[in-house]
Every structure is written in C-alpha cells, then in structure tokens.
N, C-alpha and C positions, 0 to 999 in steps of 0.2 A: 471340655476339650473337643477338639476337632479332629477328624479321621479321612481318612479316602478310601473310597471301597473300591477295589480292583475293577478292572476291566478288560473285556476280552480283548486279545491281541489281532491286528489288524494287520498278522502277516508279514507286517513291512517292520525291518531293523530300528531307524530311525523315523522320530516324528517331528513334524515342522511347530514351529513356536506355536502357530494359531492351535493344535490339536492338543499341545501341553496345553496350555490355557484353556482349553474346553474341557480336556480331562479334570483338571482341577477347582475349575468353578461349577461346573456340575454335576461334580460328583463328591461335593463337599458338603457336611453335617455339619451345624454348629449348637451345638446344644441351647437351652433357652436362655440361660445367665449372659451367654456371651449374645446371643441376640438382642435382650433386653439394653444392655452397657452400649452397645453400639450403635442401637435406637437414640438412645439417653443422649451421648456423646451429639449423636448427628444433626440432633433439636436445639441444644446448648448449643452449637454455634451458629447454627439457623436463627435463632430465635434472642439468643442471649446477647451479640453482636448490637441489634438494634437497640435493644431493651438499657443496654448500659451507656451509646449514643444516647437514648431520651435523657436519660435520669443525666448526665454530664452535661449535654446544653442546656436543661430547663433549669440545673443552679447556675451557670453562668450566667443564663440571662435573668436569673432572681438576681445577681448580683448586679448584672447591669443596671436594671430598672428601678434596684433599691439607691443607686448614682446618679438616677435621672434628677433631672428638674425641668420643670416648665419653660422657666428662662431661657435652654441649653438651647430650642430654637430649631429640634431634631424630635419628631416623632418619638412619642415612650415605648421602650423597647416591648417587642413580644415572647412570651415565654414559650410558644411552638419553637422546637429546634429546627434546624435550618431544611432539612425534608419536604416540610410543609410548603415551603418556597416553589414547591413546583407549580402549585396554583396561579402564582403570577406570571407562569410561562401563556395562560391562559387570554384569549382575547377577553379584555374588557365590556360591560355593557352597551356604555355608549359607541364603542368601535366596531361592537355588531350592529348596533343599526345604524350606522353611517354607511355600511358596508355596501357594493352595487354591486350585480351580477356575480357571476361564475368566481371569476380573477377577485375579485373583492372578495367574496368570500373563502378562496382560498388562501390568501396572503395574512388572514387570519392563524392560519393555522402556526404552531409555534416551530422555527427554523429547526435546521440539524446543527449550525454553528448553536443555536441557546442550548437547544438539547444540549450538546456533547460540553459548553461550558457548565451547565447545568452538575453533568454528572461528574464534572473535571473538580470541582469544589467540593461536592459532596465527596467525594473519596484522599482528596487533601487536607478535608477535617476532620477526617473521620480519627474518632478515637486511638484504632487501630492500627491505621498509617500512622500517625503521630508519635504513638507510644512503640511500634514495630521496626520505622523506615530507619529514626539516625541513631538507633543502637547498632543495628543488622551491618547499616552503612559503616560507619564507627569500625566494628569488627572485618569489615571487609577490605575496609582501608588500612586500619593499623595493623592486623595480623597478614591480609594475604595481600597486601600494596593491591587492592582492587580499584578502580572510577569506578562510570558509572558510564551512562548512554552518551555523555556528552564531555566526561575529564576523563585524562588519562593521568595515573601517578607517575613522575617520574622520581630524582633520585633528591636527596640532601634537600628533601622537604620542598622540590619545586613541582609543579602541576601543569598541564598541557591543556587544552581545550581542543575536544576533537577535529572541529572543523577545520584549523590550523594545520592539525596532522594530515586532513586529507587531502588537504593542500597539494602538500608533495607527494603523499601518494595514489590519487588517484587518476594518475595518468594525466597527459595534455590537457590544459582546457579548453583549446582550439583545434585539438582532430576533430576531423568531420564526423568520426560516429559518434566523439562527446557530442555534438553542438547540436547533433541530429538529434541524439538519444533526448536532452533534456531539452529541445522544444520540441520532442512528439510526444512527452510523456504524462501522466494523468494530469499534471498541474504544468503546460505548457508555459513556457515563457519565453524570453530572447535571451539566448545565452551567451551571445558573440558582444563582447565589451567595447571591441574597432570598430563596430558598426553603431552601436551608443556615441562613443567619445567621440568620431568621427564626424558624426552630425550636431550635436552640440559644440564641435569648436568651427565646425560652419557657419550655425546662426550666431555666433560669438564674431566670426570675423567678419559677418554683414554689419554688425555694430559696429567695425574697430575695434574689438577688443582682442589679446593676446589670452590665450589658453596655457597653462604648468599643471601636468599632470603627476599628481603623488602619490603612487601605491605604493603603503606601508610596511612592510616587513611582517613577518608572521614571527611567533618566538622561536618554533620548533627551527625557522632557518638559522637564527644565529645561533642558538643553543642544542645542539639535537644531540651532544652528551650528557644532558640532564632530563633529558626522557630514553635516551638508552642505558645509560651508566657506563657507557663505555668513555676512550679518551675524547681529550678535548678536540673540539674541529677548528680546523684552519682555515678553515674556506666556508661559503654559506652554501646551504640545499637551496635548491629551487626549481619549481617549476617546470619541466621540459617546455612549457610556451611562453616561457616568461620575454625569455630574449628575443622571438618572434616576435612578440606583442609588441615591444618596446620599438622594434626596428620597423615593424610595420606602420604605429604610429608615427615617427623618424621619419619615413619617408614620404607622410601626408603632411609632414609639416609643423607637427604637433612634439610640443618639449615634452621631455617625459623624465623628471628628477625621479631618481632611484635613490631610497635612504640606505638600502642593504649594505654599500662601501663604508657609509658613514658608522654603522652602526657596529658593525664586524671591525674595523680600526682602533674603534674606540675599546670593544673589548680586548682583542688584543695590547695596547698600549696603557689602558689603565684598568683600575681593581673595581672599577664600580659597572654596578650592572645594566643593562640595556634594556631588560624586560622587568618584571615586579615576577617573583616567585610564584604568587600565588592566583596570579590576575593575567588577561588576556594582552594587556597594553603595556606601552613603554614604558620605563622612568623618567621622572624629572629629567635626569641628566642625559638619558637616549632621547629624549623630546627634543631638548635645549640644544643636544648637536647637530641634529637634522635641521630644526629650526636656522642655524646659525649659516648651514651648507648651504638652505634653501634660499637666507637673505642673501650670500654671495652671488649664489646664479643669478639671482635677479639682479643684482646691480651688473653684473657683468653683460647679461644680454637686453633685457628689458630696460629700455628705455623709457623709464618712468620718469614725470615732468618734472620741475619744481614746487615744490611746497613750502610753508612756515613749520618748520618741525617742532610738534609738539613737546620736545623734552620727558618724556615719558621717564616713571622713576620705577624703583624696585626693591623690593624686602624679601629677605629670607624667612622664610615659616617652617615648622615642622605640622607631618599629617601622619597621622597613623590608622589603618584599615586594612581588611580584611577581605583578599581579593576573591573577584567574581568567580573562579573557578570553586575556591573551597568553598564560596556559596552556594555554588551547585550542586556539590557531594552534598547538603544536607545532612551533615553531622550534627551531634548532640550540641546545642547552646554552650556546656562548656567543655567541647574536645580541646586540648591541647596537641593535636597534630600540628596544625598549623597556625601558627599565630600570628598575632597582627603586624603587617609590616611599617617600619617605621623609614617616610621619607623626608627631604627638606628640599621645600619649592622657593622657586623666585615669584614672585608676586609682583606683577605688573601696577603701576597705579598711574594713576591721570596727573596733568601738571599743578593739578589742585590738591593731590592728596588723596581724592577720591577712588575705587577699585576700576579698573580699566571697564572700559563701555565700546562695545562694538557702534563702526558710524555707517549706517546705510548712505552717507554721502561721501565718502570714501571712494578715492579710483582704485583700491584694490578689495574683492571680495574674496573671502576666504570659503568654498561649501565644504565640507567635512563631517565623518564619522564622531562614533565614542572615541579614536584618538586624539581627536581637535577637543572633544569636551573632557575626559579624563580628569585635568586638572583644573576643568572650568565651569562645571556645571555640579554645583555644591551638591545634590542629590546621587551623583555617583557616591559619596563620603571620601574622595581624595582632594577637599580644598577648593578653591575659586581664585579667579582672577589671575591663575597661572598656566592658563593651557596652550596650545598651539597657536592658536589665532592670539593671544597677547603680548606671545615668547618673540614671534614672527613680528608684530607691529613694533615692541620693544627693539628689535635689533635694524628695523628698517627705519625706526625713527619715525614713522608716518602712520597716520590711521589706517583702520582695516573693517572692510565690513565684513560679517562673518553669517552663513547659516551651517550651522551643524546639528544634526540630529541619529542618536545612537540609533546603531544598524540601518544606517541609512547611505551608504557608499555606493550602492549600485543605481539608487533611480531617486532615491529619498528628497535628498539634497535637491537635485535637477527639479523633481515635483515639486519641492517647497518654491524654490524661486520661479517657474511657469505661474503655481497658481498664485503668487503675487501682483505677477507682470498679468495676466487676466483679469484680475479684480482693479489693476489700472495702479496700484504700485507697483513703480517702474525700479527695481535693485539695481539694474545695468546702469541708471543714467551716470553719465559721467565715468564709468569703468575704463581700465588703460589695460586692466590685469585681474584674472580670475584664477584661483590656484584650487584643481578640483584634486582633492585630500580625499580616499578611501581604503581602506584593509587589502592586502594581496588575495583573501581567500574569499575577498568577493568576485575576483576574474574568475573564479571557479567555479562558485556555489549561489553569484547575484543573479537578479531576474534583468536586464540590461535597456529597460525598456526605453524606447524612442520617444522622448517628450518634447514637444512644442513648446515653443518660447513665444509668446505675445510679441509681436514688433509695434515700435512707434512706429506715428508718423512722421515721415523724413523734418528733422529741424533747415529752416533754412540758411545757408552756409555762412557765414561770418567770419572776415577774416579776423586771424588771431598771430600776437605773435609766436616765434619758436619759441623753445627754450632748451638749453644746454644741457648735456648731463651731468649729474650731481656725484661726487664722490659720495660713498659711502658713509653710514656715520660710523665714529667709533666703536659702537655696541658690536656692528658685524663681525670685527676682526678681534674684538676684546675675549681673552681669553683669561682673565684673572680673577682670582676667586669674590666671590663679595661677602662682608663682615654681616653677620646677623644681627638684622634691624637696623643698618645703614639703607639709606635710600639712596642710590646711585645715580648717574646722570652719562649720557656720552659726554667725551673730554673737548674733542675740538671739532662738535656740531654748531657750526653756523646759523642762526637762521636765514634766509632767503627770503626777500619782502616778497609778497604775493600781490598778484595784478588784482588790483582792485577796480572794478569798473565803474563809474561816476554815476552818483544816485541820480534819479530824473528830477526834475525841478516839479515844484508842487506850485510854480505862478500858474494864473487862469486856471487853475483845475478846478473839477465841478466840486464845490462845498458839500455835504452831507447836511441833507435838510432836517432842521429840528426837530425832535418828539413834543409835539404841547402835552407842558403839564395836565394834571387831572384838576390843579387850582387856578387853571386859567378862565379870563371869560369866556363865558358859553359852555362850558362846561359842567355836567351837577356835580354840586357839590356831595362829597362821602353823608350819606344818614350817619346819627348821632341817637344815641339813647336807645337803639332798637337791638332788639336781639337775632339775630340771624343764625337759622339753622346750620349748624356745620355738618358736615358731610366726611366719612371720616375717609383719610386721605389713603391713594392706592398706594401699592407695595411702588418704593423705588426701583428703578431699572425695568427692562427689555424682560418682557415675558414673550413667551409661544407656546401654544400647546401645537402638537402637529403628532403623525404619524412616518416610525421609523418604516421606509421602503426599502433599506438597505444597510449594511455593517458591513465593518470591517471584523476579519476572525482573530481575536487574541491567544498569543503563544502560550503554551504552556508554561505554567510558573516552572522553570528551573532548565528548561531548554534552552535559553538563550541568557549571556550574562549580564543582562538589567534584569533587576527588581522591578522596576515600574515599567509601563506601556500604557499608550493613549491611543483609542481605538476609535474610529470615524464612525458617524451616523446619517444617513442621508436622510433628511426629516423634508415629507410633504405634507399637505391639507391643514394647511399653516394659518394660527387665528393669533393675529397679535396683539398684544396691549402695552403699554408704555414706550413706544414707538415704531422704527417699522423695519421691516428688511425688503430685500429686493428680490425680486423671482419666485415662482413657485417651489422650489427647491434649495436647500439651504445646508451646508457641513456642520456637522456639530459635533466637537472631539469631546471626551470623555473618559473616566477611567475607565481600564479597561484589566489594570494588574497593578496593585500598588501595593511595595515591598514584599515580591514575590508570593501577593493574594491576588486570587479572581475578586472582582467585584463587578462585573458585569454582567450577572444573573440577570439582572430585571430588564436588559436592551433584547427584546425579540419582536427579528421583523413584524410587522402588522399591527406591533400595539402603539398605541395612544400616549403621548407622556406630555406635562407640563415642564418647559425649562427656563430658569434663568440663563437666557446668555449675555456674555462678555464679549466685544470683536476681539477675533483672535490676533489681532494685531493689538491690544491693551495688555493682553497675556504673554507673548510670544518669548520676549525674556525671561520669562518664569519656565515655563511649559514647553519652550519652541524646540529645547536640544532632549527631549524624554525620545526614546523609542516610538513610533508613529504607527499604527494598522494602516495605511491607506483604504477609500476607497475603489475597484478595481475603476469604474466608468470615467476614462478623459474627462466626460460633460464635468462633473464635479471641480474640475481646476478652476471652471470660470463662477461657481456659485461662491455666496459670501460663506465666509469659515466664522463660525464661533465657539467661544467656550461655554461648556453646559454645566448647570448641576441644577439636577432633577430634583421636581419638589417643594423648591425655595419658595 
C-alpha cells in the first residue's frame, strides 16, 4: 500500500495544480510488491509487443514459403518479419560506388517520404493495430455513432466523407484570406480554380475547341438530413462561392453545367436515391440523370458536326458493394453495420456486342474524376462499362474519348492529357468539345495548378464543307424504363453518311524493293550437319536498371476513398537492354497502395533498381483511371511514362 506523508503548510489557502502534483509524486512510498508488478507490467509491453509481432510473421511466412514453388516466378519468401525490411531503405553496394561527390553521396541517404511509408506499414500490420483498431472502431460506431478522421456517421445507416462536409463549412473558397491562406501555407499550391479553368479553356479555344464545365454535387448538399437527422431539405447547401464561381466563369465565356438542379429534382419527384449510402459518389440513376441534362445542353448549344451514329446498345446488370466510406471506418470483416449496397446499371456496349471502348479519335473528350469512373473502372468493385463517359456517349449516340482518373479533378486529368500532347500524342486532334467533369469539394480543397498544353503545328487550311445541326437522338429525351437483359437501341436515329475523302491512287508510286532471299544466287548457303552453339536467349521485353532521383509520396491507406494508388518515379543513370527509351530521364508509375496496403517500402530515393517496363500507353486502360501520385517537376510531362514491376 501506498501512503503520503504530510507536509509543511505553505501559508497559502489554496494550491495550483503543478504543487498538488508535486505534493504527491514526491511524496509518495510505494512499497516493493507494488514496485516490482509495475516493473513487470512496464517490460511486458515493452518487450512482449515485439516478441509476439516475430513469432506471428515468422509462421506466416513458414506458411508462405511452404506455398512457394520455383515455377511461381517470385523470389521464395523470407522468414525475417517485415521489421527487418528497414535494411533495404539502405543504399545498395553498387550505388555506393557509382556514387560522385558531396550531392552523390548524399542522395544516398534514405528519404523522409521512405522513412515515414516505412513506419506507415509497420504499424498497419502490426499485430496490435490489427487486433485493437476495428473492434475499438466497431464499438465506437455501433454504440456511440462515432467516424473517424475522415467519415462522419449520419442517420438510417448513411455516412458522410468529411471533406464533402467541409465543403460547406469551411467558409468561401474564393475569399482572399482562403486563397491567401492555402497558397502561403506549409504545402503551397494554387488554390484559385478561375485562374486554372480560365487558362485551360484559352489553349482550348486556340485549338477550336469549346470547353463544358462539370462540378459535381457533393452528398451532404442534396442530403444533409441524413448526416443531421433532422427534416428533410428542400433546397440544396452550398457553398458561399459556389455562385460567384459560376458567374465569374459565365462572364469569361466559359459554360458551366451545374448537376445540383438535376439531382435535387430528382429526389424530390422520385423514391430512388441520388447518392450510394455508404460511398462518396452517385448512383446509377443520379449518374444517368445528369448524364441525360448534360446530352441536352449539348445538343442545344454545341454545335457538334455530323457523324455515322454508332447505334450503341444497353443491358441492365445488378452490382453489389460496399462503399468507400465504411471502408474507411475499418470495421471488423464481419460488422454488419453496414451492408452491401445493392444497385442495377445500364451497361453500355458497342454495335458489336462488345463492352463500350473509349475512342481517342473522338470530337468529344470527356476528363473526369472517380465519378466518371465509379461505374466504369472494375477495380472500384461497382461494375464496368457503365459510367459517365459511356452513359453520355450512349445518350449522345456518338463516340467519346475519355481520361479519367480517381482524385484527379483539380490538375490530374489536365496533367494526363499535357503529358500526352508532350510525348507527341496529340488527344485534342480533331476535338469540337471537351467536357471537364470534377467533384464540387475540389473548388475548395484542389491544388489548381496551371498546366501547359503542347500546341501543334498550325495544319494548313483546307477547305471543307458545313454541315447542319443534327437533332438529337432518341436516347436524350427517352425516359422509359429498360427490361433486364434487353439490349436497347435509339428509335428514330438516322444514320448520316460521312464525308468520305478519296483514297490517293497508288499509279507510278514508288514499289517497295524486294528482300533477296537467303536461297538466292550469291548467297551461302544455311551449313548442314554442324552443331552450333546456342546461346541461351535474353528475358523478353524492355529492361532498365537506373536510379530513383525522385517520387511521388503515397496517401495513407484509409485517408482517401480508393483502395489502390499508383505513385510516379523519376528514374535516372539509365542502362538499357531489350530496347531503348528516350532521354536521360524517364516516369515510371508503380504500386504504391494496393487494396488499402503500402507496398512501396522498397522505392527510396537514391537507390538502384532493375525494372520491366511497359509504355504507359499499352497499360493505360488497365491502370490509367487508378488514383495517380504525380511527380511535382513540369520537366517530367515531357519524359516517356512507363509501367514498372521491379525485379522481373
């Protein structure tokens, strides 16, 4: 037992907290028993923590490596648990002595982004966390309706995403001491969206092309009695700069489709919902009516030429999943809080049958966020071939090119198509109409940055003739339901024969001179009967080894709602084999988070790596709508991009 032995009085009535505190720690006895236990205690978690982390990954990985085989094609797993991995934050041998002076040798040293992913892993596998976070979480949500940094709970099992919420409340995002505040601030950037949009629909109208701007809707504005619990709203929240923005755009010349009318209409007049419960983006049917608003504006003011309308068809599917925000709470694997929400998609397909295919030869390109991919990039788990950009070509009847990439509204998009138009693909050629599609709560919270668009060179002018504008097709105005697993068509879409221009005649053209065979005269003949050393044949594909001079920093797993991120590498001192690249400097994207794991421990600036790459342009369909790290340096738009996997 523990006691306190008096002490003299100090005159004064009352004593301030620090002297209770001093009075009682030292002047406090604790006899030996209790000192011993609380030794004991202190070392067991010190000590015991790590001790049950070893013994836990080293039978995992006995389990891995008793799964291995040779064939698999993948290094046989190591029984060190993941701790030991700090070693490879390590510069390698041969990249210390490649190393030159001062800067050479400190670029060695391993970054603060590897460190801090480094440590970002080790404590999201840790036993601890694992076994601590989505009980605690669990209880925090079910009993005391708690989120977390990043959801808020609202009421009848729907959930919020904070940044949404700060949307509206954290004041203008065009006062001068926001715009002030957040480009003076530790991670500077441009936070004025008019001054981005504004110069992008400039180098847009040097080309000819028309610019349609689409900020999204946020949920909390249609919905924001299902994060209060109060009554229903009749009108949507927004913004205090939302309407400046718009008008200010308006006055530069620049269209600015607002979905907020369409979306708020809808839920007042019908029972289905605009937002997913549990997820940050539309539904099917809030998509499909925007989409529908957005093909009327256009036929009504865009004057888009004539084309052969492809006859695009469409299937009803059902998709069921579990949106991005309860991902984020990190609840136990089987909470039943929130369960999987079950939708049914229209499914666009080609006149072939086949699933709809973006056309880079397309006069209209579509750039877009995770709401242009939601329903169209199988990797979110809501479906394919049914998202914005297919919904929109569907009702316009014409092709669409599209770049969309999740969290990429403020600059993403605009970067993907620069560094195209850099590398000498041209996306604009031919454009009439570009439709730039991003989330409302990136006017608030994007970095707006001013990117450069590559220009041709002037084509020389050719006359051509007009052409007329084209009614609308049926799909625009069709408002009737469609039968599950009928494939639909518009009703009285015409085609329109297309100006076909007369192939050049191949008279007098110069022939293509013959290859002589190897059994012609004068030629030796193949040896017979002789054995010839073989040589055993190099690995297929584009190798490099080179060294990382630069990264992109990966989000925290559970910060933002993808699962996956692809993070950029800037690779110099480049040794190639099985063919070539161009410039001393080269993109090379990479995982960086895949299904809300780090996996990019091993990219630290200064070290050495071997990669297979792919041009990022053979991948882009696969890979091109993931979440993106940029890197920060312009120069990088104009190097070649490839896809990496280390190792191969």
């Amino acid at each position: 037992m523990s006691q306190v032995n008096p002490t003299k009085t100090t005159g004064r009535l009352h004593k301030t907290r620090e002297e209770e505190a001093d009075r009682c720690l030292n002047h406090t006895e604790f006899s030996k028993g209790t000192q011993w236990l609380t030794a004991a205690m202190f070392l067991a978690v010190i000590f015991g923590i790590p001790v049950a982390q070893h013994v836990v990954e080293i039978r995992q990985n006995e389990a891995k490596r008793t799964r291995w085989t040779a064939t698999s094609g993948q290094p046989e797993p190591s029984l060190l648990p993941q701790v030991y991995d700090v070693f490879k934050l390590l510069p390698k041998t041969d990249a210390i002595a490649q190393a030159n002076g001062f800067w050479g040798y400190w670029s060695l040293i391993p970054s603060g982004e590897s460190i801090s992913a480094f440590e970002t892993t080790l404590k999201e596998n840790s036993i601890l966390t694992k076994s601590l976070l989505s009980p605690t979480q669990g209880v925090m949500t079910g009993v005391l309706g708690v989120g977390n940094e990043k959801a808020f709970v609202g009421v009848n099992g729907w959930l919020f995403y904070r940044p949404d919420v700060e949307y509206l409340t954290n004041g203008p995002f065009l006062a001068p001491e926001t715009l002030k505040l957040r480009s003076h601030g530790i991670s500077a950037i441009q936070p004025n969206p008019i001054k981005a949009i504004s110069d992008f629909n400039d180098q847009l109208k040097g080309r000819g092309i028309e610019l349609i701007v689409v900020p999204v809707s946020t949920k909390p504005m249609i919905y924001p009695e299902m994060l209060t619990g109060q009554g229903e709203s009749t009108s949507a929240l927004e913004n205090a700069s939302f309407k400046p923005f718009v008008q200010k755009l308006s006055n530069l010349g620049i269209k600015v489709f607002d979905p907020t009318p369409t979306l708020l209409e809808q839920k007042r007049s019908t029972s289905r919902k605009q937002f997913l419960a549990t997820d940050t983006h539309w539904t099917p049917n809030g998509m499909e009516e925007v989409a529908r608003g957005l093909a009327k504006s256009i036929w009504m003011d865009s004057k888009l030429p004539q084309i052969d309308r492809p006859r695009y068809g469409e299937q009803e599917v059902s998709v069921s999943n579990l949106g991005d925000i309860a991902e984020m709470l990190k609840l136990p694997e089987d909470q039943t809080l929130y369960p999987k929400e079950l939708v049914s998609l229209l499914k666009t397909n080609m006149p072939d049958g086949s699933p709809w295919r973006s056309d880079p030869k397309a006069d209209v390109l579509l750039l877009g966020d995770s709401f242009s991919n939601i329903y169209s990039l199988e990797g979110m788990g809501w479906g394919s071939s049914a998202g914005f950009a297919e919904r929109l070509s569907y009702l316009l009847d014409r092709p669409i090119d599209k770049i969309a990439i999740n969290a990429g509204g403020a600059f993403s998009s605009r970067r993907a198509l620069a560094q195209q138009l850099a590398s000498g693909i041209d996306r604009l050629a031919g454009k009439h109409l570009v439709i730039y599609e991003f989330s409302m709560r990136d006017l608030a919270e994007g970095d707006w940055k001013m990117i450069h668009l590559a220009q041709p060179p002037k084509p020389v002018e050719e006359p051509h003739p007009t052409t007329p504008h084209v009614n609308p097709p049926a799909a625009v105005t069709s408002t009737g339901p469609t039968q599950p697993g009928v494939v639909k068509k518009p009703g009285n879409a015409t085609p329109v024969p297309a100006i076909v221009k007369p192939k050049p005649t191949t008279q007098g053209a110069k022939q293509p001179t013959p290859v002589p065979s190897t059994n012609q005269v004068g030629t030796k003949p193949p040896t017979t009967g002789s054995k010839q050393p073989v040589k055993p044949a190099p690995p297929e594909g584009l190798y490099v080894t080179g060294r990382i001079a630069s990264r992109a920093v990966t989000p925290k797993p559970g910060s933002v709602p993808y699962k996956d991120c692809l993070i950029a590498l800037q690779i110099t001192d480049i040794k190639v084999s099985g063919g070539t690249v161009k410039g001393p400097n080269i993109v090379v994207y990479v995982w960086g988070m895949k299904d809300n794991q780090l996996v990019d421990g091993a990219y630290s600036v200064g070290q050495i790596l071997k990669f297979k790459l792919t041009p990022w342009a053979n991948v882009e369909g696969k890979y091109g709508g993931l979440n993106r790290q940029e890197l920060d340096s312009d120069d990088s738009l104009s190097w070649s991009a490839f896809w990496g996997e280390v190792g191969k």
